[in-house]
N, C-alpha and C positions, 0 to 999 in steps of 0.2 A: 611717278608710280607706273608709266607707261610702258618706262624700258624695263621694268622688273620683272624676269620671271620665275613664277612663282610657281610654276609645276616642277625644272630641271634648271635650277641656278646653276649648281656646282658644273652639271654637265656644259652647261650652254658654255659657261666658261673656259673647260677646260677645251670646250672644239673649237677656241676663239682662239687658244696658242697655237692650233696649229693651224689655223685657217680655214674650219669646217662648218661654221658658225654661219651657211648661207640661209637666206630666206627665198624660197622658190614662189613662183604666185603662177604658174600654169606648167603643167606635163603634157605631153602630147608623143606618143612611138616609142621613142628612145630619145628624147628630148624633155631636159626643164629648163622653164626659164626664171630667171631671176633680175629683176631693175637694178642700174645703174643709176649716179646720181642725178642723170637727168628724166629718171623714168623710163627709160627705154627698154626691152626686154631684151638678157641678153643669152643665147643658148647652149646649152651643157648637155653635150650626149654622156647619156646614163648608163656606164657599162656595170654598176650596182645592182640595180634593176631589183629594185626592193628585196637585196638580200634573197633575188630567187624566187620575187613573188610575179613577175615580169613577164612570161613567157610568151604572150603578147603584146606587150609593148602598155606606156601609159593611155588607159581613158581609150581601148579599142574602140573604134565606133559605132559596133554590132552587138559590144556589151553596153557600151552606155546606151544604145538605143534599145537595149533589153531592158535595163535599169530606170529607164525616162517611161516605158510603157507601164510596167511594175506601177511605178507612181503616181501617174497619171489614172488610172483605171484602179486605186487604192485598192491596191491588193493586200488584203491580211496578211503583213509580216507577223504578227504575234497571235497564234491559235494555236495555245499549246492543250496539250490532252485533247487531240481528237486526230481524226484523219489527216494523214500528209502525206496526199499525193506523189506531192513534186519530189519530195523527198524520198519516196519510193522509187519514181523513176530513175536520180540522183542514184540509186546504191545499184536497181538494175544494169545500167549504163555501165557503171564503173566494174560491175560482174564478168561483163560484156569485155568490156578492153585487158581487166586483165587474168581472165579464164586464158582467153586468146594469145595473150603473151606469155604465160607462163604454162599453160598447154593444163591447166590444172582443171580437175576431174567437177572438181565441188565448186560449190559455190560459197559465196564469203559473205558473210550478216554485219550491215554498215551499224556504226553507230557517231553519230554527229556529232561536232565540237565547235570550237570557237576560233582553237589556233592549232598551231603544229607539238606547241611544248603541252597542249590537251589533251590532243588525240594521242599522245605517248603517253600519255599516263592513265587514258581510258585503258589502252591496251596492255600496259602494268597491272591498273586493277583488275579488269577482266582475268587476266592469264592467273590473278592469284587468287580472286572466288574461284577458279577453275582448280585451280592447286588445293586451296581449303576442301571443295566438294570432294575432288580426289581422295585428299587423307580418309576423310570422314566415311566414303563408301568403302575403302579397305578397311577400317578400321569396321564397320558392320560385317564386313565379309569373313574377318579374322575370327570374332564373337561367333556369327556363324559355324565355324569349324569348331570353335571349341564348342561348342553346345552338340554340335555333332560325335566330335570325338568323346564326350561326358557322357551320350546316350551308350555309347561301343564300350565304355566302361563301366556303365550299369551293367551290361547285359553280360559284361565277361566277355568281350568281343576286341577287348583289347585294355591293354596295359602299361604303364609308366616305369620306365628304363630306367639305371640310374644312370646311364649317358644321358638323357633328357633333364632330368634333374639337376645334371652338373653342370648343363649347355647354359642353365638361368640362375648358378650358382644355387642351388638347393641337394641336400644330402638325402632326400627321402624320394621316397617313389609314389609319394600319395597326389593323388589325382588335383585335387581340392588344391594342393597349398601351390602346384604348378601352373594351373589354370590363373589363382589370384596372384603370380608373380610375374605371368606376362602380360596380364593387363594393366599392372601396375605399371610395368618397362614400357609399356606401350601408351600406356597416358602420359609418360613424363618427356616421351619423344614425339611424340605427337606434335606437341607444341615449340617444336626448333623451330626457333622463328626460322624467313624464309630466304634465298640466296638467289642473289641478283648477278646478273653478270653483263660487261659493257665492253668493251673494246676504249684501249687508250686513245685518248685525241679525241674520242667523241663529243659532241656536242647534243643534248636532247633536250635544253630549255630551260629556265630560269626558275620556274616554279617550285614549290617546295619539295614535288617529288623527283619531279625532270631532272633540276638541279643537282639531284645527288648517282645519276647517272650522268651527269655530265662533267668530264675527266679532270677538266680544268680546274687547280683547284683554290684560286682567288675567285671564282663565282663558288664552288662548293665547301671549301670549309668552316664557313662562318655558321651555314645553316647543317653541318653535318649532324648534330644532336638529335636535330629535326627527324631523320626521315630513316628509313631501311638500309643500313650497308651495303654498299655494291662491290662487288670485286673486280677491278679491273684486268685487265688482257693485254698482253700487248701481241698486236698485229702479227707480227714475228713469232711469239709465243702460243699461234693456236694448234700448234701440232699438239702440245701437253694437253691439251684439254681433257681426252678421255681418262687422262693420269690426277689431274685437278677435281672430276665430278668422283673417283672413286675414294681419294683422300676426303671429301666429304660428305660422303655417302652417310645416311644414317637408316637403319635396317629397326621394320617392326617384325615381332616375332611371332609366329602361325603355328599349329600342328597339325599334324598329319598321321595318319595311323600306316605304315606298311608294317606286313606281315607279322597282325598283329600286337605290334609293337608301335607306342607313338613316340614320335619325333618332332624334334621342334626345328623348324625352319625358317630363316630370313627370309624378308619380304623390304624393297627399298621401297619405304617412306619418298612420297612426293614432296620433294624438297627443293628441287629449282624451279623457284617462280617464273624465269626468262633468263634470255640474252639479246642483251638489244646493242644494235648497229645499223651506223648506216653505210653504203654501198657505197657513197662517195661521201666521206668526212669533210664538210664544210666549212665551220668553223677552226676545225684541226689542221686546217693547208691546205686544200682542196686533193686531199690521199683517197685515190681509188683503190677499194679493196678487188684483190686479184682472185684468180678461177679459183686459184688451187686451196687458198684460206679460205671461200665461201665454202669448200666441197669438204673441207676438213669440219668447220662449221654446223654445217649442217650435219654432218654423219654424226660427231661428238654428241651434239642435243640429242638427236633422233635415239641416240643410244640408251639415253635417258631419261627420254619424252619431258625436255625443256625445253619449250615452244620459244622459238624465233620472232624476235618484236625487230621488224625492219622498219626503219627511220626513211619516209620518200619525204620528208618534209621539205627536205632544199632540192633533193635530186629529182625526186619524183616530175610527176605531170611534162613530160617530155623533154625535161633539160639536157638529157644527155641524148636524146637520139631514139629514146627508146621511152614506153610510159613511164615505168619503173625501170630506176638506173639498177635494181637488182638480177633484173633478169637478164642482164646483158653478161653476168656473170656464173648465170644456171644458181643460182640464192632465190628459195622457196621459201617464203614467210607463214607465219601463224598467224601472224598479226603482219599492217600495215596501217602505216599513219602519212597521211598526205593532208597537206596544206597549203602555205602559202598560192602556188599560183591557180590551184582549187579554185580561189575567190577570182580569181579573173582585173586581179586591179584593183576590184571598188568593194568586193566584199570582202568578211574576215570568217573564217571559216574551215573547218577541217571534218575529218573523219578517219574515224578506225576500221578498218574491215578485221574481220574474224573469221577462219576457216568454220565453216559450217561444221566441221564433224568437233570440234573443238566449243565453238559456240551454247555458253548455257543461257536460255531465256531468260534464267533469274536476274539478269544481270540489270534487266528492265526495272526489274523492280528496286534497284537497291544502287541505280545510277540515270541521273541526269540533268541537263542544261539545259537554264531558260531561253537560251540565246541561240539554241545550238538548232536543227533542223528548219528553222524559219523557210519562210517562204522568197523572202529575196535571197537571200545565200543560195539556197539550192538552186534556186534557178538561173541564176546566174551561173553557179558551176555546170548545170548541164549545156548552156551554149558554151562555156569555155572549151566545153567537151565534145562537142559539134563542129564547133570552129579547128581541134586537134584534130580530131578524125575523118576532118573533110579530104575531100580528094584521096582517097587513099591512103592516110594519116599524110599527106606533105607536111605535115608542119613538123614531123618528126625528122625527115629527111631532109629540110630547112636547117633543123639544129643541128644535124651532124654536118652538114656541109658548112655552115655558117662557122661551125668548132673548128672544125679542121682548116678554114680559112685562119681562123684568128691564131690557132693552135700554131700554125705553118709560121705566123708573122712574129709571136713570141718565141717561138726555138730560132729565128733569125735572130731577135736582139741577142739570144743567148750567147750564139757562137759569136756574136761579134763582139759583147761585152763580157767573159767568162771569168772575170775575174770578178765582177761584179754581181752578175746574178747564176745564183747558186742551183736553181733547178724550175725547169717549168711541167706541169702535170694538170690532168686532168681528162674530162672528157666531154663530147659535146659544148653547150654553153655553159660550161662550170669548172673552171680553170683559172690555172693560178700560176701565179711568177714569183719565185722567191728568191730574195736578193742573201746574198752573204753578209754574214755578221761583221757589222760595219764600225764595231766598240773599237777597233783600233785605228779610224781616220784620224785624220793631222787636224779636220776640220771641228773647231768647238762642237758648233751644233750639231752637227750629224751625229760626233762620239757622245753627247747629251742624249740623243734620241735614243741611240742605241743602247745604251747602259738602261734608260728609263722605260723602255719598250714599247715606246710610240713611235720607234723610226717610220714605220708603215704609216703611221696615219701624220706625218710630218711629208714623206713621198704625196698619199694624196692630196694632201692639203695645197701640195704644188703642182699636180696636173691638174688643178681644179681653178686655182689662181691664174697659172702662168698658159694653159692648155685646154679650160675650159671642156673636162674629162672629168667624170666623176666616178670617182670608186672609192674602195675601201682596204684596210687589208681584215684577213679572217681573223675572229676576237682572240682565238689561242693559241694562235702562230703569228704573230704580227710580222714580223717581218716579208709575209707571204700576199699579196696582192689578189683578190678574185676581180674575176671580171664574168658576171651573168647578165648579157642584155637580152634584148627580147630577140627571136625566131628573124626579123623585120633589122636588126643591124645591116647597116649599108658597106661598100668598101672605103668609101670617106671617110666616116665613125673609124674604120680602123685603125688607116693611114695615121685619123688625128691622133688616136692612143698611139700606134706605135713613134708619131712623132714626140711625145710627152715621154714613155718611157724611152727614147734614144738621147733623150736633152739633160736626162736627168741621171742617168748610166755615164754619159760623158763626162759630167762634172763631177761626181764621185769616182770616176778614175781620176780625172786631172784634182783631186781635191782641192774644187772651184769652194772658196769662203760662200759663195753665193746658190750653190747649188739646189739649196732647198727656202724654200719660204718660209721664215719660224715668226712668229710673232711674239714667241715667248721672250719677255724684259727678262736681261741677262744682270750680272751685278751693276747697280747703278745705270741701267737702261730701263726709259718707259717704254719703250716700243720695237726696238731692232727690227729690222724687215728683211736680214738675212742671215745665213746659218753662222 
């Protein structure tokens, strides 16, 4: 019963074909270790890096010794409904870093979470009580006119067109039957449900609402029933956009009285809930979005006032160089969701920020998480935050030089293997190598991987075996490699990955039968140990 398990069988299984199935027993910078069969510990630099949760490195010793005092001095993790501090200071802070980097006027009203695929969907609900509120004040403000315009028709102060009449399909000029026919057009538009918008290749998290923003669609169409329609974009395609919102433009109708005469006029109905993207597409390939699509981006919404939900979950907190990889491309959010390396390693944790002029307090009322503001999370985020901003933020300036190192040693494999790997991108520490579609090798196993779309996780499985590299590739571009380690990678750690992928580019040109580690039993094999 020992070896059973019984949270993730199928998984464990399937990371055991391609060799991913390790058991780690200490982290330490950009180092785990794992025992050998004679117990010995053996070491794996982590250019994974928790999917990005990393950005210091495992178990810093300024967080765990923030986390060991927390402890020691039993500090109320759990005091919910009442004052939080720390967690004030927490959303100050973050005001602080990114007022300053994005030069913005206002300030932003945090609200706390657990993870990164949370904090994306506080910021979905939010933007859509914001959008509900919306209807609902124009829809008083329309009511208003017409009570107005009723009184100008009492008094003979003005009067019903049979242009007006025609504009709501009605043949009469009577006041009464006009009034009750755009209220009526106006309740049954009201309630257009609401229109989501994403960028293809996106990734925003498995949860039942994340999930249905995220593009991929063997994580999204099982649960499509589940949740809101999203429309997706593709990256290329955002010039159309202000051609897109007006094809679904849907208009309530107002009057107005000139020269004595009423008129009825459109009024667009708040109908785009968001458009949410992230800066640097993580799980999509590690594709950075470029000046000119964020600037199209942004004018398209603004046009229409549908607020921008920017995704810092993987890019954010300093990975590329900058706090938010958005700002690096002049992209001004409505919303921001940051996670992962928030927690600093040891916590789980996120937050929403909301532009202040955007920001409805109700939102307190009618949203929140038990788990979400504590007092160790936050305070572990504001040293993470401490630790970033030391020295004049050097730890930003770390990761850009750190990138450009790594960045530098991957376009070398490139130019020397082009036949094998198909393109490297990215920025800062969050970048990717993508090999070419490899379905037409000589070699079984590789043309196995390939067809089945584990090639990627069949590669790492062998700089992990044979290299003692750990990485992954991204979930919806598998064939594409990330590599996010912490700020703290050495030029060793490099050399090793680029030794792993040069070993491994070699023998997929030479289609070496051995190139890759598969453990997957082929016909009539318990065990094969190579491709």
């Amino acid at each position: 019963m020992d070896d059973i398990d019984l949270a993730e069988p199928h998984l464990l299984a399937w990371l055991a074909t391609v060799g991913l199935d390790a058991h780690y027993v200490r982290a330490e910078g950009d180092y785990l270790y794992r025992l050998d069969d004679a117990g010995n510990e053996i070491p794996v630099v982590d250019f994974a890096g928790g999917y990005g949760s990393l950005i210091l490195g495992h178990n810093h010793p300024d967080i765990v010794a923030c986390a060991r005092e927390m402890l020691d001095h039993q500090a109320p993790v759990h005091a919910q409904f009442s004052r939080h501090p720390y967690a004030k200071r927490l959303a100050a802070e973050l005001n602080t870093i990114v007022r300053r980097e994005t030069g913005a006027e206002e300030t932003y009203s945090a609200v706390f979470a657990n993870s990164g695929a949370e904090a994306v969907e506080v910021a979905v609900k939010h933007a859509e009580l914001d959008r509900v509120m919306r209807v609902a004040e124009l829809r008083q403000e329309i009511e208003s006119h017409i009570e107005t315009v009723r009184a100008a028709v009492a008094a003979g102060e003005a009067s019903v067109s049979e242009q007006a009449g025609a504009a709501v399909g009605l043949d009469t000029t009577d006041f009464a039957s006009l009034a009750a026919r755009i209220s009526e057009v106006n309740a049954a538009r009201a309630v257009t449900p609401p229109l989501l918008f994403a960028l293809e290749g996106g990734f925003h998290g498995k949860l039942m609402g994340s999930v249905q923003m995220t593009h991929n669609a063997a994580y999204r169409t099982p649960f499509s029933a589940l949740g809101t329609s999203v429309r997706f974009v593709a990256p290329g395609d955002v010039s159309a956009l202000p051609k897109i919102f007006d094809e679904e433009r849907v208009d309530l109708l107002d009057l107005a009285v000139t020269d004595s005469e009423i008129t009825v006029i459109c009024r667009p109905l708040p109908l785009f809930c968001a458009f949410v993207l992230e800066p640097v597409q993580g799980e999509g390939g590690i594709r950075v979005l470029d000046t000119g699509s964020a600037e199209q981006i942004q004018a398209a919404c603004a046009r229409v006032d549908c607020p921008v939900v920017v995704d810092e979950v993987q890019s954010g907190m300093g990975r590329t160089g900058t706090f938010l990889a958005s700002s690096a491309v002049g992209l001004r959010g409505d919303y921001y969701a940051l996670a992962k390396s928030l927690g600093g390693g040891l916590a789980k944790t996120g937050v929403m920020l909301a532009r202040s002029p955007r920001y409805r307090p109700e939102f307190e009322l009618v949203h929140s998480s038990t788990f979400a503001k504590d007092v160790f999370s936050t305070t572990i985020a504001l040293k993470v935050l401490e630790l970033l901003e030391a020295d004049g933020g050097a730890a930003y300036r770390r990761a850009t030089e750190r990138g450009e190192y790594i960045l530098g040693m991957l376009r070398s494999v490139w130019r020397d293997f082009p036949d094998v790997v198909a393109d490297v991108r990215g920025r800062g520490l969050m970048l990717g190598l993508a090999f070419h579609d490899q379905s037409p090798s000589g070699v079984p196993g590789v043309r196995r991987h390939a067809e089945g779309g584990t090639f990627g996780y069949a590669v790492a499985g062998t700089l992990l075996e044979r290299h003692r590299v750990r990485t992954f590739p991204t979930a919806s571009a598998p064939n594409t490699l990330r590599f996010e380690p912490s700020i703290h990678i050495g030029d060793a750690e490099v050399a090793q990955l680029e030794a792993g992928l040069r070993d491994i580019c070699a023998g997929l040109r030479a289609q070496d039968p051995a190139v890759l580690v598969d453990h997957t039993p082929g016909p009539g094999q318990e065990g094969d140990q190579t491709a």
